[in-house]
GUFIPA-89953 format. One line per field, with one value per residue: residue number from 1; x, y, z of N, C-alpha, C, CB in turn. Coordinates in steps of 0.02 Angstrom, whole numbers, m for minus. Glycine has a CB too. Layout:
<nodes>
fiza = c(NUM;...)
n_x = c(X;...)
n_y = c(Y;...)
n_z = c(Z;...)
ca_x = c(X;...)
ca_y = c(Y;...)
ca_z = c(Z;...)
c_x = c(X;...)
c_y = c(Y;...)
c_z = c(Z;...)
cb_x = c(X;...)
cb_y = c(Y;...)
cb_z = c(Z;...)
</nodes>
This chain:
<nodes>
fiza = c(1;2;3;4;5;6;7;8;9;10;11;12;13;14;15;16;17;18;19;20;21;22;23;24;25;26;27;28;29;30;31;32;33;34;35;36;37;38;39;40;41;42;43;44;45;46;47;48;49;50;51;52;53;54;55;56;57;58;59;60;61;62;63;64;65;66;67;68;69;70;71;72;73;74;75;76;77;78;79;80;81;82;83;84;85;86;87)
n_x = c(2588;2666;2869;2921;2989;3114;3056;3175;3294;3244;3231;3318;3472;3498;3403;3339;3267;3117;3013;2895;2786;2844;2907;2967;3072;3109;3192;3184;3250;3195;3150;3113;3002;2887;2917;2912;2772;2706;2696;2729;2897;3005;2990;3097;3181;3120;3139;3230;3199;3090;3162;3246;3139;3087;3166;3115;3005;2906;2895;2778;2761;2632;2622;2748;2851;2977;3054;3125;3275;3316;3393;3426;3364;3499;3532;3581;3555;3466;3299;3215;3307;3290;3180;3180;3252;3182;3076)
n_y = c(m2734;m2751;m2714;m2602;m2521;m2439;m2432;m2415;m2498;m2632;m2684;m2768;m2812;m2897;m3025;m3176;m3331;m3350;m3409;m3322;m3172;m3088;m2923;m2813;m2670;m2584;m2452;m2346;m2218;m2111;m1983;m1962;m2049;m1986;m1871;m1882;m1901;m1782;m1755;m1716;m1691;m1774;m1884;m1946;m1948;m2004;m2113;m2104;m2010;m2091;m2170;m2136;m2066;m2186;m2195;m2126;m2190;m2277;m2465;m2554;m2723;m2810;m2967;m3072;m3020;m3005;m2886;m2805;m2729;m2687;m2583;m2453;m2447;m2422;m2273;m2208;m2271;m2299;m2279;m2383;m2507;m2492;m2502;m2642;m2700;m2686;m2755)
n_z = c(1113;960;938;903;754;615;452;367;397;398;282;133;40;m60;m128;m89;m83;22;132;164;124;21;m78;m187;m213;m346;m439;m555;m640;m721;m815;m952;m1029;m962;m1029;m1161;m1161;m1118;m1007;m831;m764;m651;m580;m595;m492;m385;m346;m249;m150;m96;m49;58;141;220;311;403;456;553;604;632;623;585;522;460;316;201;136;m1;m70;m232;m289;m411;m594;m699;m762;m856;m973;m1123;m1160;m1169;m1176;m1038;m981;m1029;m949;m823;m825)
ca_x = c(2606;2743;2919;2948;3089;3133;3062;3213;3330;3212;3267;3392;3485;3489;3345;3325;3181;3092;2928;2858;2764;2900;2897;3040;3072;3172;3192;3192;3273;3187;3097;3106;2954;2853;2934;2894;2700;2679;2699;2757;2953;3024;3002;3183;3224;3055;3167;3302;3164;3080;3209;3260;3081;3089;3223;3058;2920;2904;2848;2756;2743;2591;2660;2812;2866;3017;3072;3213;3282;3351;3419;3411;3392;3553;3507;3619;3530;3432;3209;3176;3324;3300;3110;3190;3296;3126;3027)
ca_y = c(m2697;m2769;m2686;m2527;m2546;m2401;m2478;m2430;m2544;m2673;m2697;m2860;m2760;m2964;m3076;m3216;m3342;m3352;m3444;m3284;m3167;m3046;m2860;m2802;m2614;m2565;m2371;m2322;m2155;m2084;m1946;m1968;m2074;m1918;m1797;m1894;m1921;m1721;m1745;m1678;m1732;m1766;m1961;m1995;m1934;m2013;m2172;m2081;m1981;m2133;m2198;m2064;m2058;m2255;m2186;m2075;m2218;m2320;m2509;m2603;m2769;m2890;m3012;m3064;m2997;m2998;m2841;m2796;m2653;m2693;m2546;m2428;m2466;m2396;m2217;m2208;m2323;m2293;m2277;m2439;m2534;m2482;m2559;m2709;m2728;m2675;m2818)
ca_z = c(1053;936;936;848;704;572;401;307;427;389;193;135;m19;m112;m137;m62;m57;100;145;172;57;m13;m86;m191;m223;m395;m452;m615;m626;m802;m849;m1029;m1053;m963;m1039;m1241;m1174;m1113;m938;m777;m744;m590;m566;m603;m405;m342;m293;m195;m103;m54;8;129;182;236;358;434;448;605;585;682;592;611;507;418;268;162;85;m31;m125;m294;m318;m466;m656;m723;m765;m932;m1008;m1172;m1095;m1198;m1152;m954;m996;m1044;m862;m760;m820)
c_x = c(2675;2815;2913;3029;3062;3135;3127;3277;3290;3232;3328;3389;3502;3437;3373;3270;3157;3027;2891;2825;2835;2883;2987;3023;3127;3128;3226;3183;3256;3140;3073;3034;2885;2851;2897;2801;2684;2674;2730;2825;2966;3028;3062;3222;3168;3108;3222;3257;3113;3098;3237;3200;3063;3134;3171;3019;2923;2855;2833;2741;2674;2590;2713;2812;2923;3022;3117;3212;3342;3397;3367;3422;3436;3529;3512;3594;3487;3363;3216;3223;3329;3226;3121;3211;3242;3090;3076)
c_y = c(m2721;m2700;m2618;m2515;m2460;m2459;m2475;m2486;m2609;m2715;m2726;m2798;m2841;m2999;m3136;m3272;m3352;m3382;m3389;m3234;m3095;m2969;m2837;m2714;m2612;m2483;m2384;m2248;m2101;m2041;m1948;m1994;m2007;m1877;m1798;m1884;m1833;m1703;m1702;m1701;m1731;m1851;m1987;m1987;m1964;m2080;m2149;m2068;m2030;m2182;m2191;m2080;m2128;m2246;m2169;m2118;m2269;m2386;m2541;m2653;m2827;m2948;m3008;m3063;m2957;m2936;m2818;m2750;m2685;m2630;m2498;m2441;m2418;m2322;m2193;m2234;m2304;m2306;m2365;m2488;m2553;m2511;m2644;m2759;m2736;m2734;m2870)
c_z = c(1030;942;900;808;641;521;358;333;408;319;198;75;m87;m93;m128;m58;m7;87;162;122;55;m47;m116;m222;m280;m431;m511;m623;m685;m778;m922;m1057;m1031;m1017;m1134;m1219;m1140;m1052;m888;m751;m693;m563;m574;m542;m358;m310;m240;m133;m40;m16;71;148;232;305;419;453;500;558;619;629;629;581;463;353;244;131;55;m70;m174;m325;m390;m551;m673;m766;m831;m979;m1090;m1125;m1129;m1173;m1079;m948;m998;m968;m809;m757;m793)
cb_x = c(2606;2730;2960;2947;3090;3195;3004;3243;3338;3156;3285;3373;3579;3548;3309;3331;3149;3087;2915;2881;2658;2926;2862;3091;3078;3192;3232;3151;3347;3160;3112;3163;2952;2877;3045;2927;2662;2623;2714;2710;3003;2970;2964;3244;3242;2959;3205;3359;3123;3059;3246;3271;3020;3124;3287;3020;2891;2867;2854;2692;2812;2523;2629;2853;2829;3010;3059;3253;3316;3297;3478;3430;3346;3587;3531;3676;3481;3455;3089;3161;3350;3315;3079;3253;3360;3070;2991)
cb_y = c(m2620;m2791;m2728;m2453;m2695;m2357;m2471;m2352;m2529;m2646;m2623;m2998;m2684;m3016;m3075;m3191;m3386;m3274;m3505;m3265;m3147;m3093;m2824;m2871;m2577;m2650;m2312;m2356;m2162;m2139;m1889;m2020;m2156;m1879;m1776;m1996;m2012;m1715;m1785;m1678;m1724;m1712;m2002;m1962;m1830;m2033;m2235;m1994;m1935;m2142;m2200;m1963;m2041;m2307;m2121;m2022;m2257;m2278;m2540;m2582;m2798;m2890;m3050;m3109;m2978;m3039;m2807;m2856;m2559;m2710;m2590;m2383;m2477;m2455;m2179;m2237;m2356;m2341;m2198;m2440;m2526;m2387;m2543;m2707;m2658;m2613;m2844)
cb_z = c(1067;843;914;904;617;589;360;272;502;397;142;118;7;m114;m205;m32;m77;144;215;212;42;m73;m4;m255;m163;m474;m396;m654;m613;m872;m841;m1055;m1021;m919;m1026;m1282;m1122;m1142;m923;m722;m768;m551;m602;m672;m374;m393;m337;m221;m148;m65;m7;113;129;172;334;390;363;683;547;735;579;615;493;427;262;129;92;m73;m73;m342;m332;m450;m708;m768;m720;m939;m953;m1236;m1133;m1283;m1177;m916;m1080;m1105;m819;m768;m897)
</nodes>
């Protein structure tokens, strides 16, 4: 049985390329686009929460894989211009 690591220790916080396959995490902190289409708000704390929860999640890896956290799009932002940063 491989090692046992805490996935959120696992996360590079810059990109890198690697020969391996990769996975990047970026949080976009909006409700606004909900809130115009009639929705349910609350997605603008969904990246914090899953962040913390990464702290919680044992990993056993069976192969390698790169993962990185980009951080959060800038929260201040205008929705359409914080669209523009995500892509």
């Amino acid at each position: 049985m491989p090692e046992e690591r805490i996935f959120a220790k696992t996360i590079h916080q810059h990109y890198q390329p690697h020969q391996v396959p990769s996975v990047i995490f970026s949080g976009f902190p909006y409700d606004e686009g909900t809130r115009r289409n009639g929705g349910r708000i609350g997605g603008s704390i969904a990246s914090t929460i899953f962040r913390k929860t990464l702290n919680n999640i044992e990993l056993y890896p069976t192969q390698k894989v790169a993962v990185y956290d980009s951080g959060d799009i800038e929260a201040e932002l205008e929705l359409e211009k914080a669209h523009i940063l995500l892509e």
